[in-house]
Every structure is written in structure tokens, then in C-alpha cells.
PLY file of the C-alpha trace (Angstrom):
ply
format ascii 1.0
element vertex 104
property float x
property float y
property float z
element edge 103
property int vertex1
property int vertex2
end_header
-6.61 4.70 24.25
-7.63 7.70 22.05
-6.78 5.61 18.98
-8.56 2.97 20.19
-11.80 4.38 20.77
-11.87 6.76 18.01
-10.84 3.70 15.75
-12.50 0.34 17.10
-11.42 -2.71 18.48
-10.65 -4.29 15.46
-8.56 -0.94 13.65
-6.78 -0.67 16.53
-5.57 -4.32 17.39
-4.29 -4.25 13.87
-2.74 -1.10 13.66
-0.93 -2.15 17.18
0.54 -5.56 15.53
1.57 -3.69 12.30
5.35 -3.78 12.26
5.29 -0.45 9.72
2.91 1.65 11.79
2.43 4.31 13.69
2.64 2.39 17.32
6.14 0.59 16.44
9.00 2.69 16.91
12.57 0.68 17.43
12.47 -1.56 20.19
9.13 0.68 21.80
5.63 -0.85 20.65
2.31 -1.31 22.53
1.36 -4.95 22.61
-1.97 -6.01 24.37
-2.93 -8.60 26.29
-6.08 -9.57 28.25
-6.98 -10.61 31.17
-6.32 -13.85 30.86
-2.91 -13.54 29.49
-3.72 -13.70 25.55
-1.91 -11.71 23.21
-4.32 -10.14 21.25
-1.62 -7.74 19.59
1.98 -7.83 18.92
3.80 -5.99 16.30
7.34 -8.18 16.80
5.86 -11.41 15.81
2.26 -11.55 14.84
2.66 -15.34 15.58
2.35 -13.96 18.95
-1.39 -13.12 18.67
-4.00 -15.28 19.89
-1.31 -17.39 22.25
-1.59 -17.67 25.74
0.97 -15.90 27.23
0.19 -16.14 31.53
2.36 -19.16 31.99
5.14 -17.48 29.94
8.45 -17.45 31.45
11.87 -15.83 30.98
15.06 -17.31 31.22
15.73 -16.57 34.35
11.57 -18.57 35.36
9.83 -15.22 35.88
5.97 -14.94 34.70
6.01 -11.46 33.59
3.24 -11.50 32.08
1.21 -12.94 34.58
2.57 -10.44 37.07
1.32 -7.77 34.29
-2.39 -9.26 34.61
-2.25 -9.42 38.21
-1.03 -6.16 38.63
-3.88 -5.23 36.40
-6.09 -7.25 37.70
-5.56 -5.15 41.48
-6.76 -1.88 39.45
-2.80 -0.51 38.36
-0.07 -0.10 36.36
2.96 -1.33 36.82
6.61 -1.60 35.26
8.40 -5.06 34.52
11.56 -6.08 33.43
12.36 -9.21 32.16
14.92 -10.77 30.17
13.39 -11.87 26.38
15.44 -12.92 23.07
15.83 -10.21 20.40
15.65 -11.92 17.08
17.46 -8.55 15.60
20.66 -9.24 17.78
20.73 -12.79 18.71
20.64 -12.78 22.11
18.52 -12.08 25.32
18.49 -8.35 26.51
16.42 -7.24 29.59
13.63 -5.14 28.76
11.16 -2.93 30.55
7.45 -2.68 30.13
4.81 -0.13 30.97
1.76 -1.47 31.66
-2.12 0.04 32.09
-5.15 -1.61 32.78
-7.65 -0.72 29.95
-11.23 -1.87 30.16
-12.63 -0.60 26.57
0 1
1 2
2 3
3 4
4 5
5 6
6 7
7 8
8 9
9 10
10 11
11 12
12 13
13 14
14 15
15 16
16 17
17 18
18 19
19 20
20 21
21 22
22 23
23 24
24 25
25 26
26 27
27 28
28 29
29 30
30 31
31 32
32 33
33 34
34 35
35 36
36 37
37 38
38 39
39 40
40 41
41 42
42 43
43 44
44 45
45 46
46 47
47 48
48 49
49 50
50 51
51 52
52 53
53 54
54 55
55 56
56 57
57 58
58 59
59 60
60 61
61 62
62 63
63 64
64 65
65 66
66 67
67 68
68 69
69 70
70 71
71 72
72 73
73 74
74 75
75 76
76 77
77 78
78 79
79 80
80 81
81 82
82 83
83 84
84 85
85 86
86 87
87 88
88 89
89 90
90 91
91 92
92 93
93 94
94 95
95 96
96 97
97 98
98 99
99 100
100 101
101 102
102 103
């Protein structure tokens, strides 16, 4: 958040979907969506950004990220696992996100 308002919208999406900076650190990165389940930032696959990601399942049919926007939606945060396909390894590995509601 501190980066974010001392930097912009716009500095700050990109610096959160740049692979080589400061918010991408092995598997932990900050991605954002909104509150309609778009990614606006994504530092894994910038292919990512600007998809709509609330009907999104894993492989195992659960809408993470729609249960991200609906926890946000009631005011929270909120931690998720889910089960998504590491292009690095192969193969699926469960995975945990933080998540904060924002309004900036």
C-alpha cells in the first residue's frame, strides 16, 4: 500500500507484474485483482493481466478467486489455498494466498 500510494496506480501495477522486481521473490509475489475478479497485475504470467479471473477454477472446481472477492467484498482478509500448475516444476502444487481488501 505504501508503494502504491507514494508511486501511483499505474507505477505500482507495473512494478507488481515485473518478474525482476522488488515485489517478486520465489514463489511469493503480490498480484491484484478487483472487484470484479480482473487481474490487473501478475508478475508469473503477464498474460494474466486484464483476464477475468472470478469464474476461475482449480483442479479440484474451487473458485478461489471469487471466494477472494467475496471475502473482500464482506470488508476482510482472508487466506486461500488452492491447487494451481507451476510452469517451473510441471505439475500442480497447493498454494496459499493472503489476501486484503484495498480501496486506493
Amino acid at each position: 500500500m505504501v508503494f502504491y500510494k507514494a508511486n501511483g496506480r499505474g507505477v505500482a501495477l507495473a512494478e507488481f507484474t515485473n518478474r525482476e522486481g522488488r515485489f517478486f521473490q520465489d514463489e511469493r509475489y503480490i498480484f491484484v485483482v478487483d472487484f470484479n475478479g480482473a487481474m490487473l497485475a501478475h508478475p508469473v504470467n503477464e498474460k494474466y493481466v486484464g483476464k477475468d479471473f472470478y469464474r476461475i477454477k482449480d483442479s479440484d472446481g474451487k473458485s478461489f478467486i471469487k471466494e477472494i472477492v467475496d471475502a473482500a467484498g464482506n470488508g476482510g482478509s482472508c487466506w486461500v489455498e488452492y491447487k494451481w500448475f507451476n510452469p517451473a516444476t510441471k505439475k500442480e502444487q497447493l498454494k496459499t494466498v493472503y489476501f486484503e481488501k484495498s480501496i486506493i
